[in-house]
LONU-459717 format. One line per field, with one value per residue (C-alpha): x, y, z; residue in three letters; residue number from 1. Coordinates in pm, whole numbers, plus 32768, in hexadecimal, padded with zeros to 4 digits. Layout:
// residues N
c1 = X ...;
c2 = Y ...;
c3 = Z ...;
code = ALA ...;
pos = NUM ...;
END
This chain:
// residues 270
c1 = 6247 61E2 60B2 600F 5FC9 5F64 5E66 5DD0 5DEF 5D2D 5C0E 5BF1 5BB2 5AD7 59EE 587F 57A3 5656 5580 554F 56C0 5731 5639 56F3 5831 57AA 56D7 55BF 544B 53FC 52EF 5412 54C7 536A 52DB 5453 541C 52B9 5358 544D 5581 5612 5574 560F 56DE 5652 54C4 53D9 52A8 51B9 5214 528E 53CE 54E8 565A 574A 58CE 5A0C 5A15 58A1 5907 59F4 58D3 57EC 5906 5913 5778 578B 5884 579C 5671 5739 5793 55F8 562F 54EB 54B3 547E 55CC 567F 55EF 5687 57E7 5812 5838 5909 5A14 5B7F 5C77 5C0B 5AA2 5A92 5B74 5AA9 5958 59DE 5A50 591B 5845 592E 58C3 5761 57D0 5882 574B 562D 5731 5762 55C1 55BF 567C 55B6 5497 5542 5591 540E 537E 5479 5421 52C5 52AE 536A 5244 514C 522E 5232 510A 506B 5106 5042 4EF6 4E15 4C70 4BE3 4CA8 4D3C 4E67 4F39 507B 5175 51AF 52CE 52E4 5226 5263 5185 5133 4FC8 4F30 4DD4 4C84 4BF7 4BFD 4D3E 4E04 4E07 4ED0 4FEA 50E2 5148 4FDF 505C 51BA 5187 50BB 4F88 4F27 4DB4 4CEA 4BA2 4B34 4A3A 497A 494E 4A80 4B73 4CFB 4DEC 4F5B 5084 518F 52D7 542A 5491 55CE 55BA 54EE 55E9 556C 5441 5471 534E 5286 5337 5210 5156 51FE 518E 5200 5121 519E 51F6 50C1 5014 4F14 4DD3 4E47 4D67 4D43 4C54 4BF4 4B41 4ABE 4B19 49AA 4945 4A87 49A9 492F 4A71 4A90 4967 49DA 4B13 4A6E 4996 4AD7 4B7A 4AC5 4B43 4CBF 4CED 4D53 4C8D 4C9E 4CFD 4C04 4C17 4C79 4B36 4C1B 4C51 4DC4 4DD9 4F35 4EC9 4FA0 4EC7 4E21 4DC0 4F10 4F92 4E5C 4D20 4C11 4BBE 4B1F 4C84 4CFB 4D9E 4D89 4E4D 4DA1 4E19 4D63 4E3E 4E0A 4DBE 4DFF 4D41;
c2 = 48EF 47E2 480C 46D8 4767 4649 45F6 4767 4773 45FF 46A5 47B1 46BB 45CE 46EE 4759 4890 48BD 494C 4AAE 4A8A 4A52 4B64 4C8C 4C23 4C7B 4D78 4CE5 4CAD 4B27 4B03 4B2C 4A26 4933 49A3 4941 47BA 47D1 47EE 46FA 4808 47C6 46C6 46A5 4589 454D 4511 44EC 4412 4441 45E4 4616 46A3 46E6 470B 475D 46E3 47C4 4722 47DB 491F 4957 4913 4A06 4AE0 4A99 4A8E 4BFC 4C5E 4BF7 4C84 4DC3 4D7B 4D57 4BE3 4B09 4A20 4916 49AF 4970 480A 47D4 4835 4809 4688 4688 47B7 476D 4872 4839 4841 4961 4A4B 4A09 4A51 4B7A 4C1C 4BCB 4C48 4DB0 4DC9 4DBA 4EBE 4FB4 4F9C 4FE6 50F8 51BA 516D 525E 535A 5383 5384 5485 554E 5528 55A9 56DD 572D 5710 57D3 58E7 58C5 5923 5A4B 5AEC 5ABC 5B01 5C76 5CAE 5C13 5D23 5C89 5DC5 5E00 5D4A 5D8A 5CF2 5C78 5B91 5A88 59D7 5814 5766 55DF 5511 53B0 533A 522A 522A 5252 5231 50B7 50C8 51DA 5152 5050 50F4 5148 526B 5305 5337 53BB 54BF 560A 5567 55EE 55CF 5614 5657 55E1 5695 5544 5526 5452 549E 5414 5422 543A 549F 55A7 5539 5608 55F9 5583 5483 53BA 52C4 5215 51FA 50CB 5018 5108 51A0 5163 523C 537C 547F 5611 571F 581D 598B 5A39 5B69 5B03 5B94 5B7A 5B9F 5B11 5A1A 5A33 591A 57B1 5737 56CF 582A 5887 58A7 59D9 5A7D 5A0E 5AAA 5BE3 5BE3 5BC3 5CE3 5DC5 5D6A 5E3C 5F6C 5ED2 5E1C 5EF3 5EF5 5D84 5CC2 5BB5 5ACA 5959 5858 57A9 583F 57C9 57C2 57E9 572F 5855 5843 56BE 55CF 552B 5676 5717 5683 5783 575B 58B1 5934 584C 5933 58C4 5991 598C 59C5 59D9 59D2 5B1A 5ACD 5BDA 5BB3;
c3 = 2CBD 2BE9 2AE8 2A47 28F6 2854 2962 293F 27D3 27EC 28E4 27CF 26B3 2780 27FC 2774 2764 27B5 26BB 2762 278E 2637 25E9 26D5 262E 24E7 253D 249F 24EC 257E 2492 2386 23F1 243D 22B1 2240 2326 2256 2107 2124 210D 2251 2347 248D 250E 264C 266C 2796 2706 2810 2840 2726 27AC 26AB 26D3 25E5 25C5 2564 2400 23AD 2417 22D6 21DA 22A5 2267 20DD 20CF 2177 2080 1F42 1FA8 1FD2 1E52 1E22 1DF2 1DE0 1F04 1DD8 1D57 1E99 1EE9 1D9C 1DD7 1F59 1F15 1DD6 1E55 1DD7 1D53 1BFC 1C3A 1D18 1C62 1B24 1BFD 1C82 1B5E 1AA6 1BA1 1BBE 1A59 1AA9 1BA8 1AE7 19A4 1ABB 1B41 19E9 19B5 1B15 1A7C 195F 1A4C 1AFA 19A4 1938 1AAC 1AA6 193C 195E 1ABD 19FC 18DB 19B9 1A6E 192F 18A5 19B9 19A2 186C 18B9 18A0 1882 17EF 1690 1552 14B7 13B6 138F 12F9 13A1 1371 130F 1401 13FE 147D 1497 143A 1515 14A8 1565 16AD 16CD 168E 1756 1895 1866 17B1 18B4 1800 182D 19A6 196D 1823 1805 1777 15E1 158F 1431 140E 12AE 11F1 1208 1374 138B 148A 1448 156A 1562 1640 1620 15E3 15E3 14A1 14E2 15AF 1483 1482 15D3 1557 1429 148F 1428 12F9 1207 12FC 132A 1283 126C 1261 116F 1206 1159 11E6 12BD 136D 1521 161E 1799 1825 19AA 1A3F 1A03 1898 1860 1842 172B 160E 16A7 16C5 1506 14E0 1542 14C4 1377 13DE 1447 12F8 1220 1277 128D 1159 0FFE 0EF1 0E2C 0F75 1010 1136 1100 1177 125F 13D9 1462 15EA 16D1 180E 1910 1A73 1A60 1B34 1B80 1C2F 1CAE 1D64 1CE4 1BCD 1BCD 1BDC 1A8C 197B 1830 16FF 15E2 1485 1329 11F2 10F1 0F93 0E8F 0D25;
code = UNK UNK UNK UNK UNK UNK UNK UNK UNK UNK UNK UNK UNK UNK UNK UNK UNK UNK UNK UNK UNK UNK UNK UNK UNK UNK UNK UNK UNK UNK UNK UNK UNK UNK UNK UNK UNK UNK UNK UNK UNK UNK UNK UNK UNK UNK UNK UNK UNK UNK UNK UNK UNK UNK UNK UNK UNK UNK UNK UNK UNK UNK UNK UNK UNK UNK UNK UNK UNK UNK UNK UNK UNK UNK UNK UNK UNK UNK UNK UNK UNK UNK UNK UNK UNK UNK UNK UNK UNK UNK UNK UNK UNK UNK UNK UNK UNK UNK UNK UNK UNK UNK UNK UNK UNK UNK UNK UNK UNK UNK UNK UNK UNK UNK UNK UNK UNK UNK UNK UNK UNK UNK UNK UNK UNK UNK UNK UNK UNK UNK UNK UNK UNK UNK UNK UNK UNK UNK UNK UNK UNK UNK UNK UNK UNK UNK UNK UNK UNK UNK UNK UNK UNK UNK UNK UNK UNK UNK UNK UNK UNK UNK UNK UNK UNK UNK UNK UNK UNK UNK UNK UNK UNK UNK UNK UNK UNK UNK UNK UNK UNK UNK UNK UNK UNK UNK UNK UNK UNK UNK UNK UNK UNK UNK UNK UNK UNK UNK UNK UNK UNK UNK UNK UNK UNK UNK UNK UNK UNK UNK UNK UNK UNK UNK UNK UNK UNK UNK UNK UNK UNK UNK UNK UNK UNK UNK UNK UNK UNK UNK UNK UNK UNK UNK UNK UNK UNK UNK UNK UNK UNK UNK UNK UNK UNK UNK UNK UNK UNK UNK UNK UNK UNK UNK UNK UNK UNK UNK UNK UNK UNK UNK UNK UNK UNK UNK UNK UNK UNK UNK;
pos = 1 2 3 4 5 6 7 8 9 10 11 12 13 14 15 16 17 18 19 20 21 22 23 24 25 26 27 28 29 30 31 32 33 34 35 36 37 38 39 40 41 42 43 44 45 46 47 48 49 50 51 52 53 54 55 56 57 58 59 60 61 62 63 64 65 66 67 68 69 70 71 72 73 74 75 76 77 78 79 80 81 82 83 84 85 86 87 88 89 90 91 92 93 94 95 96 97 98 99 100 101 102 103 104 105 106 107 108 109 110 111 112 113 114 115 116 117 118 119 120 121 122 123 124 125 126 127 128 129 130 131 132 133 134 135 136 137 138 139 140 141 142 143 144 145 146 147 148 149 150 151 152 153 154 155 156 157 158 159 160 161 162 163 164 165 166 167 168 169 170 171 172 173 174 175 176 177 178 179 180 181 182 183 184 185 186 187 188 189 190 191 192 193 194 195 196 197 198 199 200 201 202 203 204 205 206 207 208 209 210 211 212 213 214 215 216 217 218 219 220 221 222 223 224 225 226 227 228 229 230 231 232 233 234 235 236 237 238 239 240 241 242 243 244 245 246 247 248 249 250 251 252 253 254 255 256 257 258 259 260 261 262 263 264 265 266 267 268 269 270;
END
């Protein structure tokens, strides 16, 4: 039995694929392949003018693979359109390794992410054990760092605000100073901000419990303040300034009737 391999091997090369085709081989959505025609990043070979038919040779179906391949690796269309056309060993070994870099810094930025959601899940477990909204106590509590980043207008867009227990102060003013809780050992990631963190020292403090929107807090200082005088010895007063542990907010719960809020006043002795 004879076989004409070159002949078959030529019908192979020669041949086209249909759009939907191409599109089952990849396992991809047509509208993929007609945005990636749109965009310039891989326009078929073969075009009907009046339909609008497209067709698509053996030599195109490589580069679909490599596109597939970089947007796997979170490559930017722009980023591809860039290197599709200028691919040799050199260039695409040093575009690969650069972009496994970018890989491996958003990976370890997950991890921390990761670390911060785990610690500050277990924050609110434990805390949570202790919230009682009826008494005061006081205790020691031990360094708390934190990183300031101002007032209202300016909170929201510090990406930490969404990520880190959120630390707020109510000055004796009226002013009210935010912050975010930081492990104190992991203050070395933080070197943007290193003028900014701050430690509160591990005084004895005034703790109570806040249930319920944070607008009405000030009720919940007032009678702390109240409870404190028959708590505090003889010669001890309560600082002006209220400190409140964000543990039950509105990132992790949709009531706001149900927020908890610790709340801790700092004990002066005379």
């Amino acid at each position: 039995m004879h076989i004409n391999v070159g002949k078959r091997m030529k019908n192979y090369y020669d041949r086209t694929w249909k759009i939907g085709e191409l599109a089952r081989m990849f396992d991809i959505n047509v509208q993929l392949l007609r945005y990636y025609d749109k965009e310039g990043l891989l326009v078929p070979e073969i075009r009907n003018p009046q339909n609008n038919w497209r067709a698509y040779k053996y030599d195109q179906i490589y580069p679909l693979g490599m596109i597939r391949l970089l947007r796997q690796l979170d490559c930017s269309l722009d980023e591809i359109g860039e290197f599709m056309p200028e691919r040799d060993p050199d260039n695409t070994e040093k575009f690969l390794r650069k972009r496994m870099k970018v890989l491996r810094a958003n990976y370890e930025k997950l991890l921390r992410m990761e670390t911060v959601m785990n610690d500050r899940f277990a924050m609110v477990n434990r805390e949570m054990k202790y919230a009682v909204f009826d008494q005061v106590f006081v205790c020691s509590e031990e360094d708390i760092y934190y990183i300031e980043i101002g007032g209202i207008e300016e909170i929201f867009v510090n990406e930490l605000f969404y990520l880190y227990p959120t630390l707020v102060f109510y000055m004796p003013d009226d002013k009210t100073k935010f912050a975010v809780m930081i492990p104190g050992e992991e203050t070395v990631y933080f070197d943007r901000y290193s003028d900014r963190i701050r430690v509160l020292s591990p005084d004895e403090y005034l703790v109570g419990y806040h249930k319920g929107p944070h607008e009405k807090i000030r009720t919940t200082f007032k009678r702390m303040r109240d409870m404190a005088d028959g708590i505090l010895d003889e010669g001890c007063h309560l600082d002006d300034t209220e400190i409140c542990i964000d543990i039950v907010d509105q990132f992790i719960e949709a009531d706001k009737n149900n927020f908890v809020t610790k709340v801790m006043i700092k004990i002066l002795r005379d």
